[in-house]
C-alpha positions in Angstrom: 94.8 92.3 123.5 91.1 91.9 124.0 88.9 92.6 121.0 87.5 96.4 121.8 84.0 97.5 120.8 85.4 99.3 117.9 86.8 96.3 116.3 86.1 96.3 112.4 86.9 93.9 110.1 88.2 94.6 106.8 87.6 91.9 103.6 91.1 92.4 101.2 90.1 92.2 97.2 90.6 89.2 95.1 93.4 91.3 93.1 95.8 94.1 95.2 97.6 95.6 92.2 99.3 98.7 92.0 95.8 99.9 90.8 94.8 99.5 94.1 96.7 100.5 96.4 95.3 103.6 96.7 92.2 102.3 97.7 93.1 99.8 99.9 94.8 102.9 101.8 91.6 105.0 102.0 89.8 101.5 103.2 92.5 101.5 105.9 92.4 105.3 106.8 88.6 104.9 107.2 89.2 102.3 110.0 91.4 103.6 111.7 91.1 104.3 115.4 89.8 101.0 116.6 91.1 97.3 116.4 91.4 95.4 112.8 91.0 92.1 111.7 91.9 92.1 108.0 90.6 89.5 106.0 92.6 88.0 103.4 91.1 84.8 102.3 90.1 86.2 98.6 93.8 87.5 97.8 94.7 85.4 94.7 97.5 88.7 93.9 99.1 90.8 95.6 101.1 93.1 94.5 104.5 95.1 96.5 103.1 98.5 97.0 99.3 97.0 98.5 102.3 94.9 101.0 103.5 98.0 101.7 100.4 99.6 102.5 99.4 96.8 104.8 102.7 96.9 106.7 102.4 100.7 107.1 99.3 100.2 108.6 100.1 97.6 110.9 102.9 100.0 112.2 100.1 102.8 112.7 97.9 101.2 114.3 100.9 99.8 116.8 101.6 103.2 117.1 98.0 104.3 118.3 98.0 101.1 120.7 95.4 99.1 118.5 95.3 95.3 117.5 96.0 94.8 113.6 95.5 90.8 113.2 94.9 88.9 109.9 92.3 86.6 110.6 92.4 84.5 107.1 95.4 84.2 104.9 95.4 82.8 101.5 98.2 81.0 100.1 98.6 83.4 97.7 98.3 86.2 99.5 101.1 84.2 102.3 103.6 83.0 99.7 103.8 86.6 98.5 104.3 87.9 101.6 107.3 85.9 102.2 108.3 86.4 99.0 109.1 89.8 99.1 110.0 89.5 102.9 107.4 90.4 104.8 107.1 87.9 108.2 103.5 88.2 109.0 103.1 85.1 111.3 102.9 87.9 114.8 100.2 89.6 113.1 98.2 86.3 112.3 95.4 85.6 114.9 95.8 82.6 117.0 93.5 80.5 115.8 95.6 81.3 112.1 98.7 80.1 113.0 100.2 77.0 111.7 
């Protein structure tokens, strides 16, 4: 899907604790209605709930027929994703993949 004129892009935290997870939702909810490249290079921990909130919002904005792509990945932030079983690699932009 083409990049729309309401593309955003959102930089992740260095630290996505339980902490904030609420945050990270409002930083999602206040995006929403456009396409997303999230930004994940800084993650160095990321905690279950935060996956959970990133997963929700990949399903919502699916849902509303918007692109959700991760543009940059840290390890960290990839490792942990697996680790808990998330499979991220379709919402990883092209140029991302390994």
């Amino acid at each position: 899907m083409a990049a729309r004129k309401s593309g955003k892009t959102l930089n992740l935290a260095a630290v996505l604790d339980l902490n904030e997870a609420s945050a990270l939702r409002d930083k999602l909810m206040s995006v929403r209605g456009g396409d997303l490249s999230v930004d994940a290079s800084a993650v160095e921990r990321l905690g279950g709930l935060c996956a959970q909130v990133l997963m929700a919002a990949a399903k919502t904005w699916d849902q509303d027929k918007y692109s959700f792509t991760f543009t940059k990945v840290s390890d960290a932030f990839h490792k942990t994703m697996q680790l808990v079983g998330v499979d991220i690699d379709h919402l990883l932009a092209k140029e991302t993949r390994q």
